[in-house]
C-alpha positions as CSV (number, residue, x, y, z in Angstrom):
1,X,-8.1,-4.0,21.5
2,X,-10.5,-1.5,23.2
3,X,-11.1,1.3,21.0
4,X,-9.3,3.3,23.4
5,X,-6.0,1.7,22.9
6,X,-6.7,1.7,19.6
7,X,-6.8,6.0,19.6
8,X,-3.7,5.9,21.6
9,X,-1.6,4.0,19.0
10,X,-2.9,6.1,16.4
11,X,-1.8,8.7,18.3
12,X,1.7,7.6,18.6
13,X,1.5,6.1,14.7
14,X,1.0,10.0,13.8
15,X,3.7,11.7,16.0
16,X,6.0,9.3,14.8
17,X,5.0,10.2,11.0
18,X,5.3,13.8,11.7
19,X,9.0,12.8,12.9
20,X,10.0,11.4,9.7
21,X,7.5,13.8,6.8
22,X,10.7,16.4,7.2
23,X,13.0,13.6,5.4
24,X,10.4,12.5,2.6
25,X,9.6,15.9,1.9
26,X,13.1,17.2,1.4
27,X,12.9,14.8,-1.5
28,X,9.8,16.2,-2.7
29,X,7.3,13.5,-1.6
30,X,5.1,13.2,2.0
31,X,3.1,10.8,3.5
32,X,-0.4,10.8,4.7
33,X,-1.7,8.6,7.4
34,X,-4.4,6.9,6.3
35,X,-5.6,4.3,9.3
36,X,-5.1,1.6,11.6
37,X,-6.7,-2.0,11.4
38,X,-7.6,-4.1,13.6
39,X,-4.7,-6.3,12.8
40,X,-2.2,-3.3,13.6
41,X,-1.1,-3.0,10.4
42,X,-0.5,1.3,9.9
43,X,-1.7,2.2,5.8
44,X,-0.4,5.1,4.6
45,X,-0.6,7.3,1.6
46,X,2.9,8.2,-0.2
47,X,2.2,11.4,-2.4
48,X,4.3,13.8,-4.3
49,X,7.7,12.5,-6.0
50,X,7.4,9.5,-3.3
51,X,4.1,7.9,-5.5
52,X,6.0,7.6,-8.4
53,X,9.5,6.3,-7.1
54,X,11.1,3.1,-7.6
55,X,12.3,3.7,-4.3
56,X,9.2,4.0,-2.6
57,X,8.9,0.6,-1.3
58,X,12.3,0.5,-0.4
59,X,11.6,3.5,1.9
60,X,8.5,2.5,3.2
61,X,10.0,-0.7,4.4
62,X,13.7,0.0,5.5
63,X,12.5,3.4,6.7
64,X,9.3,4.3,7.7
65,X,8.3,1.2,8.8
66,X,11.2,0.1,10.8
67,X,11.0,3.7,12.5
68,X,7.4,2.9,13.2
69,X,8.1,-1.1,14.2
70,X,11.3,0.3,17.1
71,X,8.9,3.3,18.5
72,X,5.8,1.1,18.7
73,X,6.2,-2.5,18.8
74,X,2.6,-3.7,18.8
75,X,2.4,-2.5,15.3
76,X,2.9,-5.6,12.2
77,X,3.3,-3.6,9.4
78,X,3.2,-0.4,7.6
79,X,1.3,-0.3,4.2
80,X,1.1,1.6,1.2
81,X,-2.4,2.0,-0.3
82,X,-1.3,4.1,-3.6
């Protein structure tokens, strides 16, 4: 991957979080992009009432990262790094 299709899916990583930060924050949490690796796997930060939820992985998985996984395809997974 060039590291100009690597900016590009970034780019499309981070509209697609700023899609879904509306939902996680009306439950007082957010998320934070933190990178993209090599391998296409998307790390994020959960923060607020989403770093301490039981749910949280629940949501990451079933919700951010399936969102993530249908918009952009190339991507393998979505990470928490809390």
């Amino acid at each position: 991957m060039t590291a100009e299709q690597k900016e590009e899916i970034t780019r499309k990583v981070k509209n697609v979080l700023e899609q879904i930060r509306p939902y996680i924050q009306q439950d007082g949490g957010d998320i934070e992009f933190v990178d993209l690796t090599d391998d296409m796997v998307v790390n994020v930060e959960l923060k607020g009432a989403c770093g301490s939820c039981p749910y949280s992985t629940m949501t990451l998985k079933g919700g951010v990262e399936t969102t993530i996984k249908n918009a952009i395809p190339e991507i393998q997974s979505v990470e928490s790094i809390n």
